[in-house]
N, C-alpha and C positions, 0 to 999 in steps of 0.2 A: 336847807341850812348850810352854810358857810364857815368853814373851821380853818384856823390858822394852826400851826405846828405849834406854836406859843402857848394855845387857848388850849389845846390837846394834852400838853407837857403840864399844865396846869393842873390838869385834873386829875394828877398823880400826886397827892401828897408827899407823899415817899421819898419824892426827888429821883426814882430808880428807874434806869432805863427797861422798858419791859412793852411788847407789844399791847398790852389791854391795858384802856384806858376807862374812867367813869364818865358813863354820856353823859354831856350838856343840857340835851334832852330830857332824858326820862331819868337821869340819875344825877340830878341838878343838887343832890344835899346828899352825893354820895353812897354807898351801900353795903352788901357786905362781900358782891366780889365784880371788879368792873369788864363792862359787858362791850366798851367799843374798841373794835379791832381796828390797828393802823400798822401799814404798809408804809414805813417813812424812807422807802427806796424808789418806790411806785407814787407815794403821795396820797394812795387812798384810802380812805375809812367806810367803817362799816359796823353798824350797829346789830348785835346776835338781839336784841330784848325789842326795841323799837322798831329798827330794821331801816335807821337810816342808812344813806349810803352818799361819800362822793369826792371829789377831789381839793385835798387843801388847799388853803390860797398860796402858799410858795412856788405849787406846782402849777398853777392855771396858767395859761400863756397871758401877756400882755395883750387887748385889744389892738389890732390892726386898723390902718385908716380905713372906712369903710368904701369900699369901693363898687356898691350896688347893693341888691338883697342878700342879707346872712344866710350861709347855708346853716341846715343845721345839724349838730355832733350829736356824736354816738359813742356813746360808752365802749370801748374794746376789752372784756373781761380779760385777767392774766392767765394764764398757762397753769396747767395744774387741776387738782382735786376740786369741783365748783364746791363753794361757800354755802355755810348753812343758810336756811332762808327758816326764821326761828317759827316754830307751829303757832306760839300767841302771834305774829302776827299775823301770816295766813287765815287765821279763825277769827280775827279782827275786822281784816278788809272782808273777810266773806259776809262775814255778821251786821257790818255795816253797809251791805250794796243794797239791799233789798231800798228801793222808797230815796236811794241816795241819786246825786245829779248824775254816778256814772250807771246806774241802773234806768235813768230819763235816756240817756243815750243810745244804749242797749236797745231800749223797746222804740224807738223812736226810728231803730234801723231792723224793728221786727225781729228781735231775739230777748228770750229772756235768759241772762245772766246766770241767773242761778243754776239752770241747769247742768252748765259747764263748771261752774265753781267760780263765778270770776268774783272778784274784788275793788273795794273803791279806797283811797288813799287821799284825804285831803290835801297832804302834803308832800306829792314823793317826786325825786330828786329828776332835772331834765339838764341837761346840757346843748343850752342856747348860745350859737356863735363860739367867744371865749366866756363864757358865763353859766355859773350853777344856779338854778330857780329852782323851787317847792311850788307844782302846782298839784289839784285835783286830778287824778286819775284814775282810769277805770284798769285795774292791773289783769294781768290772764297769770296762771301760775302753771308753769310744765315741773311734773313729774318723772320719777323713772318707775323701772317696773315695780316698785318695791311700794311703790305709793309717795316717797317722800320728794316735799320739793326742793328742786335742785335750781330753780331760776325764775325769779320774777320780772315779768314785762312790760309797761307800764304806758300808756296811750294818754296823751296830755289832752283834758276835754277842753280848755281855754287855751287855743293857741297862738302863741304871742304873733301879731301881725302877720298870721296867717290864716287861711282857710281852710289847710290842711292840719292835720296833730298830729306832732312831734312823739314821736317814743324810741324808749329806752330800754334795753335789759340788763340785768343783775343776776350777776348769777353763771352757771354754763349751761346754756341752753341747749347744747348736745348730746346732755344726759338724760333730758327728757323729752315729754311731749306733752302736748296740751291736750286734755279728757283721755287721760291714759285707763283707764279702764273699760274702754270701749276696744281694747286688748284682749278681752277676754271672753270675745263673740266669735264668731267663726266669719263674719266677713268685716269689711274696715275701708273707709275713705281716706287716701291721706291728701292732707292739703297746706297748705303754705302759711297762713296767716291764722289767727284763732277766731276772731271774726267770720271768717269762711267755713271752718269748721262747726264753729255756734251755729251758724245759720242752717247748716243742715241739717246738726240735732234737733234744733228748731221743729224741723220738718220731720222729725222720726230716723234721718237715715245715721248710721255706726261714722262718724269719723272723727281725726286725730288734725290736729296741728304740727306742725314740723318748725314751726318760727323762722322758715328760710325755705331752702332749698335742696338740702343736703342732708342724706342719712349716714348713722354708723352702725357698724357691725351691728351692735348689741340691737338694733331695732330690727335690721333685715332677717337676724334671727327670729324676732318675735313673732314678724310677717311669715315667714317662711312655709307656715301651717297653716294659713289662712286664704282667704280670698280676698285680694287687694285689688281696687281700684285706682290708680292712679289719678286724683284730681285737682295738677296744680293748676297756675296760674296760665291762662293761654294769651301766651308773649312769648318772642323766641328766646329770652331764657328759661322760662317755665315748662317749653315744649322741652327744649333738648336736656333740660335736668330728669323730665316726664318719661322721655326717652331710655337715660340710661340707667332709672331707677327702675325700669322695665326689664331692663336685660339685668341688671344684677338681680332681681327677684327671680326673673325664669331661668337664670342661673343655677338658684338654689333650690330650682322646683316647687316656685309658687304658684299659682295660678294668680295670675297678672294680669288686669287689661286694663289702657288708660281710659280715662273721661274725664276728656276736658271741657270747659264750658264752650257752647256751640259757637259765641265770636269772640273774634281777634283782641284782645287787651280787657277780655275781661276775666274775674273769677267769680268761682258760683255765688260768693254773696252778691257780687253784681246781677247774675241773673235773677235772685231769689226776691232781690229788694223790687224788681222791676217788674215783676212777674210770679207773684207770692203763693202761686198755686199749680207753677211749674212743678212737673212730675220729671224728679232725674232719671235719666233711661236706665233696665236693666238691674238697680238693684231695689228691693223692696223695704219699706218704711219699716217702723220698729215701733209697736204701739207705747205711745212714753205713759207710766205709770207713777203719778203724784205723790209725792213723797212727804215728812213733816214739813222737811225745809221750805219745800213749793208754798205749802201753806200758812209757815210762819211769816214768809216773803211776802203772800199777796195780804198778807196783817197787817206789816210795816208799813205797806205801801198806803194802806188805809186809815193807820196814822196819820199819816199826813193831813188827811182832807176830814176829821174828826175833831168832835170837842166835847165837854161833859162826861157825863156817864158812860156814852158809845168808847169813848178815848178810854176811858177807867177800863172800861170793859175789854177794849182792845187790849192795853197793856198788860193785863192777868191771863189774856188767851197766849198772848205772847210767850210771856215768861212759863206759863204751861205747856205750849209746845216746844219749849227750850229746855223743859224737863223731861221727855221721855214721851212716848205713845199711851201710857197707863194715866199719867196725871194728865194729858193732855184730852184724851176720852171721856176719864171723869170730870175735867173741868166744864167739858161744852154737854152733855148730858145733863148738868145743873141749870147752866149759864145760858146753853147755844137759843134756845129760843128767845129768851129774852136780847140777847145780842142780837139776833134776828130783826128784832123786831124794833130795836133801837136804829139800825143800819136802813 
């Protein structure tokens, strides 16, 4: 979505200069306190309730003559405290991946989503060229230790006259990491991309996402006590980042060793997509134990390809494991065989 300073200023009755405004979006007949935030120094907005996000049109540059293929932009978050990333949406994109087009992509590169927590967003914000679009995306959400999320990431699954997908982050992603609770094992993968990291949960093994290259204090401490593998990207900026997040760990007295993927330009999702039964060397699997969520997801997903009664059936199992472990027990003890037997 596309906002002028105009359309923004508009949606203050009041007439009063004040950074929060009522979204367009979700707060189209007003409310009773307004939820979107604008930077009119910076020119950004950003929705605490919806969770839009992007650049007004006063600030977007004028298109250029084009002079080959567009590269394409990337959001530079400000400086400072990162920006809430509000829980209804978070529990929205989560609620919605299961069966959704970024949950087809997911499995289609041999990972399921849900286990890392990822999210789908039919509409979240990309910056093409000089240009803001709303497409579908499969978002990854980093954490800090605390559990809360401090930055969403957002992977464009329709990318405009490309092959490759465009994405974006919101947020500061320096405060956290991706599957931050795999912090609280005694050994840990760290890796570059969150794809990379899914991929190996995938596989049973502990690891984290970094959404780049570069750690801060607050993480080398987290590691400090554990046993860390180093497995970023192997390219020589991945090596020599690999390198010297080696020596600040054994620095601090961690036990440190890298593993990188055995060739040149690639990362472990590369190996894993290519070779789905590749054993990583040296550290051992983590037998993954199914959770509601897993089995609300493979519900949704069966949604999809359902009709009649089976569908009836499916959306009551649904909404009972959306209620708790107790009503979810008692629902398929009544139900489960007959849904069996429909399926």
């Amino acid at each position: 979505m596309s906002l002028s300073l105009a359309e923004v200023e508009a949606r203050n009755p009041a007439g009063a200069r004040r950074k929060r405004f009522f979204c367009p979006r979700c707060q189209a007949n007003g409310g009773r306190t307004p939820d979107l935030s604008v930077d009119q120094e910076r020119g950004l907005y950003h929705c605490f309730k919806c969770g839009i996000s992007g650049l007004l049109l006063e600030f977007q540059r004028r298109p250029e003559p084009s002079r080959g293929r567009k590269t394409r932009g990337r959001y530079v978050p400000p400086e400072g405290p990162p920006p809430e990333i509000p829980d209804e949406y978070v529990a929205g994109c989560r609620r919605d991946f299961p069966g959704s087009p970024a949950d087809d992509y997911e499995r289609s590169r041999g990972i399921d989503g849900v286990k890392t927590g990822m999210g789908f967003d039919p509409s979240y914000p990309f910056l093409i060229g000089d240009e803001w679009v709303n497409e579908p995306a499969v978002v990854f959400f980093f954490q800090d230790l605390e559990g809360r999320v401090v930055a969403k990431q957002g992977r464009m699954l329709r990318a405009a006259g490309s092959e490759d997908t465009a994405k974006i982050t919101f947020g500061k992603i320096s405060h956290g990491v991706f599957n931050v609770h795999v912090l609280s094992g005694e050994e840990v993968i760290v890796c570059e991309g969150p794809n990379t990291a899914a991929a190996l949960v995938e596989r049973g093994y502990p690891a984290i996402a970094l959404g780049g290259k570069t750690t801060q204090d607050w993480l080398i401490e987290a590691l400090a006590e554990r046993r860390v593998w180093i497995g970023l990207d192997n390219d020589e900026p991945g090596r020599k980042a690999a390198t010297e997040l080696l020596e600040v760990l054994r620095s601090v007295g961690c036990e440190a060793e890298l593993l990188l993927p055995p060739e040149e330009g690639q990362d472990w999702n590369d190996v894993l997509r290519e070779n789905p039964s590749f054993r990583v060397p040296w550290v051992c699997p983590i037998p993954y134990e199914p959770t509601l969520e897993d089995v609300r997801a493979q519900c949704r997903r069966m949604l999809r390809h359902t009709s009649g009664e089976a569908r009836d059936m499916l959306a009551e199992w649904e909404f009972a494991l959306e209620s708790g472990f107790k009503p979810a027990r008692a629902w398929w003890r009544r139900y489960g065989k007959r849904l069996r037997t429909l399926l």
